[in-house]
Steps between C-alpha positions, in 0.01 A plus 500: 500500500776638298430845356530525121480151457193519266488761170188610699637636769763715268243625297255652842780617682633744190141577355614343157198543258438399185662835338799403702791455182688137492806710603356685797366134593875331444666738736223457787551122421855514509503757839315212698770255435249192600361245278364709259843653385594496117774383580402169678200488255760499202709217668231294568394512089827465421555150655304285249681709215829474609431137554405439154776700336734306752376134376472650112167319491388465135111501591319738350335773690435847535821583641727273290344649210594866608860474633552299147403758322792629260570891637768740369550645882741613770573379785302775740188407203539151534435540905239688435323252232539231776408721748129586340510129379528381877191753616290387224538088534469613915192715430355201285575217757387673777146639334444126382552343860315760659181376291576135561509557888179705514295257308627177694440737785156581348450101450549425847251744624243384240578138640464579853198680419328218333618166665257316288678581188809411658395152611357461186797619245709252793311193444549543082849538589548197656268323280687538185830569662539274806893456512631816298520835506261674188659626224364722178415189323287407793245791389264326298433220726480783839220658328359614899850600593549715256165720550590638811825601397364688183219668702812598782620732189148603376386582899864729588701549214832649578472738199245668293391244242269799301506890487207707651224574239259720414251660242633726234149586501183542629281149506188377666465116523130360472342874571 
């Protein structure tokens, strides 16, 4: 076991909490020197942005969009703009994987769990698909398939789908 290899591990060992300022959090980060650095964090978002600005890919995207943006800047400016533009696209990829992995995780254990289902959903697959892969316009004729998959997000969801409620006011239902 390598210490500081998880963010985990950081945050216990320097009682971080959650008043603990994004500075205060950068410097522990950076102290460690282990996978967690800013540094090495930075690099690794960099790589897909370097690589587009290297092939001048004329897709659009989020990034694209942003680092064509006309700006009246210097060069120290400019490094910064690509800087925060590199943390955001980063912060976006890796929130959007994160819920993709948890709900195939989730999927799997909701699979395992229920091996009826499974066989089931298995046999429509290779019913209507017997020598391909499915596809999205294989969705209306996987009718089966597609239920388990749709309760897998309605069972875990990854993120809050509604906010907490409650009564502005007293009320007594039926009484």
């Amino acid at each position: 076991m390598v210490l500081g290899a998880f963010l985990v591990d950081i945050l216990q060992r320097r009682n971080i909490s959650h008043k603990t300022s994004l500075s205060e959090l950068s410097t522990t980060l950076q102290l460690r020197g282990g996978p967690w650095s800013t540094d090495r964090c930075f690099r690794h978002f960099s790589k897909p942005i370097n690589h587009l600005q290297a092939q001048a890919v004329n897709r659009l995207s989020f990034v694209s969009e942003l680092l064509s943006m006309p700006r009246n800047t210097n060069d120290s400016e400019e490094a910064a703009y690509q800087d925060l533009v590199t943390w955001t696209a980063g912060s976006m990829y890796g929130a959007g994987s994160e819920i993709t992995n948890s709900t195939i995780i989730n999927f799997i254990l909701a699979m395992t769990l229920y091996p009826e289902v499974q066989r089931r959903a298995q046999d429509e697959l290779y019913k209507f698909l017997p020598d391909r892969l499915p596809t999205i316009a294989d969705r209306e004729s996987t009718l089966y398939l597609n239920t388990p998959v749709k309760e897998t997000l309605r069972w875990h969801p990854s993120v809050p789908l509604s906010l907490p409620r409650r009564s502005s006011e007293e009320f007594n239902y039926k009484g």
